[in-house]
C-alpha positions in Angstrom: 105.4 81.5 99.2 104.8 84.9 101.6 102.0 84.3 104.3 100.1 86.7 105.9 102.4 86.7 108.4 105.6 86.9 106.9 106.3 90.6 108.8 106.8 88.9 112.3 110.3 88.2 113.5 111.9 91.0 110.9 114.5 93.7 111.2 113.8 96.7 112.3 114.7 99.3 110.0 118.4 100.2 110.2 119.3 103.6 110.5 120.7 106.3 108.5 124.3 105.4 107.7 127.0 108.2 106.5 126.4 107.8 103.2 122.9 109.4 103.4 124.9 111.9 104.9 127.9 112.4 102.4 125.0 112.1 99.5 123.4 115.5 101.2 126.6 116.9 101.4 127.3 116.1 97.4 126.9 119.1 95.1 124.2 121.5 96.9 123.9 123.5 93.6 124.3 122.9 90.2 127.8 123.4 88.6 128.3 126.5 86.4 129.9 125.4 83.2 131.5 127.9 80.9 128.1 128.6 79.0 125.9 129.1 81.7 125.0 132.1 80.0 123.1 130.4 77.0 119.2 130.2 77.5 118.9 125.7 78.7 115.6 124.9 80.7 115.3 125.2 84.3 115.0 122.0 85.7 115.6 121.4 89.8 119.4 120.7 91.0 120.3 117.1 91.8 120.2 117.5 95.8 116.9 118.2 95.5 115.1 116.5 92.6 112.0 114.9 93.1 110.9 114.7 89.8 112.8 114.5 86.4 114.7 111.4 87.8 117.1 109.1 85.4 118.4 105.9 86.6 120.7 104.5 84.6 121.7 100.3 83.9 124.8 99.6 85.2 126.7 96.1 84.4 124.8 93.7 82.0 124.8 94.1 78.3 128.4 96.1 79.1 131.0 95.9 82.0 130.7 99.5 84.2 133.8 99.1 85.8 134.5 101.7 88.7 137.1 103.8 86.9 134.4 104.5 84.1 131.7 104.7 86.7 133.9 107.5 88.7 134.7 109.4 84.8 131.4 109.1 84.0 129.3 110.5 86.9 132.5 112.6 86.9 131.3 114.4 83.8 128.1 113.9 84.3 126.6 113.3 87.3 124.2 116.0 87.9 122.1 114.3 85.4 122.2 110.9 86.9 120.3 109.9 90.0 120.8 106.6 90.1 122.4 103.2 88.9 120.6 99.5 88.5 122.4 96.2 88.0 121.1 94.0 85.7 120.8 90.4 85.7 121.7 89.8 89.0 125.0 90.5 87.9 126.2 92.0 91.0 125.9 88.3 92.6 128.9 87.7 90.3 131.1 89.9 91.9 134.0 89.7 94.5 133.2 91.6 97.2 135.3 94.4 97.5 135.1 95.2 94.0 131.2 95.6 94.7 131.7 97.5 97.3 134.0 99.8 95.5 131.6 100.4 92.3 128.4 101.1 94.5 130.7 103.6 96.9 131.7 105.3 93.6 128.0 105.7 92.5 127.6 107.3 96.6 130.6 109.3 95.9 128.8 111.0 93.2 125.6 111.6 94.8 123.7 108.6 93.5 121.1 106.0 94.8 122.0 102.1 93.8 118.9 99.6 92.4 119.4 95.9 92.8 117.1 95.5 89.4 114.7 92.8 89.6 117.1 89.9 90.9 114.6 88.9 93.3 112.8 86.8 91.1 115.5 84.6 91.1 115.3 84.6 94.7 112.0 83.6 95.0 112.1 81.5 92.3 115.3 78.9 93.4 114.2 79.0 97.1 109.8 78.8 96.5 109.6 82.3 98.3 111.8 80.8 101.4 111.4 83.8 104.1 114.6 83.2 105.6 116.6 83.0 102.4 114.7 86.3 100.9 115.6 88.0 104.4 119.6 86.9 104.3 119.2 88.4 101.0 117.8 91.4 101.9 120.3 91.7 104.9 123.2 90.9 102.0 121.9 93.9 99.6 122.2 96.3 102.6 125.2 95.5 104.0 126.8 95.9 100.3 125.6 99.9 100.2 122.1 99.1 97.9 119.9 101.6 98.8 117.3 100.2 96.6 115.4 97.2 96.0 113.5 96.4 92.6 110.5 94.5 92.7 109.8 92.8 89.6 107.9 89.1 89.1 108.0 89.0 85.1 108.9 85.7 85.1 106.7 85.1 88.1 103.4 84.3 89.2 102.8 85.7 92.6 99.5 86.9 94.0 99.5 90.4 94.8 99.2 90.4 98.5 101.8 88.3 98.6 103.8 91.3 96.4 102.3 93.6 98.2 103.9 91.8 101.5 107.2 91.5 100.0 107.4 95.2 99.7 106.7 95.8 103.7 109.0 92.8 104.8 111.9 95.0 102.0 111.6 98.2 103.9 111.9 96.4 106.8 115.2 95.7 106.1 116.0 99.2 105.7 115.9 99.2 101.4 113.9 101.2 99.3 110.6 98.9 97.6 110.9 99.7 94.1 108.1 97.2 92.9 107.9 96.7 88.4 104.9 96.2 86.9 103.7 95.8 83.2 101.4 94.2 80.8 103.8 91.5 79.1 104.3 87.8 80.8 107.3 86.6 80.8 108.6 90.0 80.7 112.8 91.2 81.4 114.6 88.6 79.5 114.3 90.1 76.4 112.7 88.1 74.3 111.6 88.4 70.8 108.3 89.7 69.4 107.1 85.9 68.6 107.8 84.6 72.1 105.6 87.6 73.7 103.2 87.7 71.4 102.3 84.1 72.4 102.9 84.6 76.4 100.1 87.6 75.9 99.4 90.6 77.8 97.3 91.5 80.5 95.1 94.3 81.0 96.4 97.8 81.7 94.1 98.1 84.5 95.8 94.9 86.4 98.5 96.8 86.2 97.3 100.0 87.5 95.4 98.1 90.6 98.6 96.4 91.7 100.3 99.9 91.2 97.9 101.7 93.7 98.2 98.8 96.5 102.2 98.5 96.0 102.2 102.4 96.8 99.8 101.9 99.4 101.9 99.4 101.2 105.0 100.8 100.8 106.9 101.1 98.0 108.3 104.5 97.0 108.4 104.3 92.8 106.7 101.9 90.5 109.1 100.7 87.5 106.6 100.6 84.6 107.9 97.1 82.6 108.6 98.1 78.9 107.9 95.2 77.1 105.0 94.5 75.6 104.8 98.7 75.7 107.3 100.0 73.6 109.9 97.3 74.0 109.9 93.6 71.9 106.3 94.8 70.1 105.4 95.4 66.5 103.2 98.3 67.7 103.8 100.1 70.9 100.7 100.9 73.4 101.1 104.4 73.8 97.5 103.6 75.0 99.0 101.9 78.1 101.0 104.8 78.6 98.1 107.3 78.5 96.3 105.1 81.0 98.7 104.5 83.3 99.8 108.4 83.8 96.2 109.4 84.0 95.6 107.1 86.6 99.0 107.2 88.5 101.1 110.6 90.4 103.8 111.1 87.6 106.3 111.5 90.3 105.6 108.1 91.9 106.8 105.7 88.3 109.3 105.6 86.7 108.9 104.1 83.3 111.4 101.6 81.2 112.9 103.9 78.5 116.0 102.4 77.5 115.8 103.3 73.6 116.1 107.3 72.4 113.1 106.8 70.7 111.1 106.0 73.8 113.0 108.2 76.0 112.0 110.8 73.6 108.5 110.0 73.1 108.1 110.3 77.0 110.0 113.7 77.5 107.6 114.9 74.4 104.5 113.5 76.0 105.4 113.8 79.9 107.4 116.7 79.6 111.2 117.1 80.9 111.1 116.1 84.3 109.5 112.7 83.6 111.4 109.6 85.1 112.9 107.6 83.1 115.4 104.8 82.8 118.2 104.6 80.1 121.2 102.8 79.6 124.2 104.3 81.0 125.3 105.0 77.5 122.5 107.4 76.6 122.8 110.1 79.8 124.8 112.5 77.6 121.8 112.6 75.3 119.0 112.4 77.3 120.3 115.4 79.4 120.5 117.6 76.2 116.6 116.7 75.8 115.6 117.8 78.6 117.9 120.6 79.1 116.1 121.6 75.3 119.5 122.5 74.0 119.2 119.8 71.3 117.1 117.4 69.8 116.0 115.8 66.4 113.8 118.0 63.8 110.8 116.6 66.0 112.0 118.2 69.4 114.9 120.5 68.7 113.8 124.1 70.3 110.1 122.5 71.4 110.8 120.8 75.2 110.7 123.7 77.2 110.1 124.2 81.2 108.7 126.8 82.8 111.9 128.3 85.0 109.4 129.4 88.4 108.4 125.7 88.7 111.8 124.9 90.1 111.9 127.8 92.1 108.6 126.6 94.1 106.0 129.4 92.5 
């Protein structure tokens, strides 16, 4: 397991590579599109987004092969910001063919998430610093740009977590630390097998959100199971906690159901961040564009157009 001093001896932080740079250079404003002149809400172009993020799952339930990564993002990558791997399935791949699929997702302007693969990690080598390091040192020499956090599985003590997430920017990745109420949360169990694990109290979760952000980490991934994933009645209770008590722009919650998705843009608002499946961008972007909807939200998710415009 991490000890205090697990930051000696580490990389220094690698510098800016040229795909920061081509990512800068990717569309600098929003594409016109043949109805540009129909009333859709204002939300901030993709080079300079801060809020409003989606991050969509990549390779898991479904093969995302490169060409349909490249049509996709093609079509509609303005409303895509960035793509996690589930699973570890990455580990699985050759090589080149990695390298190829997380270039596509650069090409296009978008950021790359490990997902929470680490827990094997620490899990098969008893939080080995040397192995977590080569891994670290792998993931950024394959393009990620950002390293998930997660310890559902896990039992870890939170200044050891909180460690973890120095020692990963060390390495020159983005600390993208989940949290969540549910143990034994992210391999989607059933109802049965959660409701015995039990859940925690929001405010553990909110604690270990405040000193992950204070050490480091850039987003918190808010765990949706045992929230509104795999339970017979979801917390919206959590939810209200955890964005009274947290910046909105700093999580990113678990959303990866319409429902949910919906439930957040309604409650949140449009440029809440959120992560789907990669199936779902097309209508997740009419949502908070407010051009469509069910009868609950057709015509009533609306922005306010000088808010992107800095007034």
């Amino acid at each position: 397991m991490f000890g205090h001093n697990i930051l000696r001896n580490t990389a220094r932080l690698a510098r800016p590579t040229a795909t920061a740079a081509a990512r800068l250079a990717h569309s600098q404003a929003k594409p016109a599109t043949p109805f540009s002149f129909l009333p859709a809400n204002a939300l901030e172009p993709k080079s300079s987004r801060k809020t409003g993020l989606t991050e969509i799952r990549g390779p898991y339930y479904a093969p995302v092969t490169k060409t349909y990564l490249d049509e996709l993002l093609s079509d509609w990558g303005e409303y895509v910001d960035g793509v996690k791997f589930a699973g570890g399935a990455f580990s699985l791949m050759p090589e080149e063919r990695l390298k190829a699929l997380i270039e596509t997702a650069h090409k296009h302007g978008c950021y790359v998430s490990t997902g929470g693969y680490i827990e094997r990690v620490l899990a098969a080598s008893g939080g080995n610093k040397d192995v977590v390091s080569k891994y670290l040192t792998t993931c950024k020499n394959m393009g990620f740009d950002v390293l998930e956090l997660s310890s559902g599985f896990l039992s870890i003590p939170t200044e050891d977590w909180a460690e973890l997430i120095e020692f990963t920017a060390k390495h020159g990745l983005k600390p993208k630390p989940e949290v969540g109420i549910q143990w034994g949360a992210g391999g989607d169990a059933s109802v049965e097998e959660l409701e015995n694990a039990g859940t925690r109290d929001p405010k553990w979760l909110i604690d270990r959100a405040k000193t992950f952000l204070d050490a480091g980490a850039y987003m918190i991934m808010i765990e949706s199971e045992g929230i509104t994933e795999n339970v017979r009645h979801w917390r919206t209770d959590v939810i209200s906690s955890i964005l009274s008590s947290l910046p909105p722009s700093r999580i990113m919650f678990e959303a990866a159901d319409p429902p949910v998705f919906t439930y957040h843009i309604q409650n949140t608002g449009a440029r809440a961040n959120l992560f789907i499946d990669h199936s779902q961008v097309v209508q997740l972007a009419c949502l908070r564009r407010g051009i469509w909807g069910t009868g609950s939200t057709f015509g009533k998710i609306v922005t306010f157009e000088g808010t992107s415009k800095g007034k």
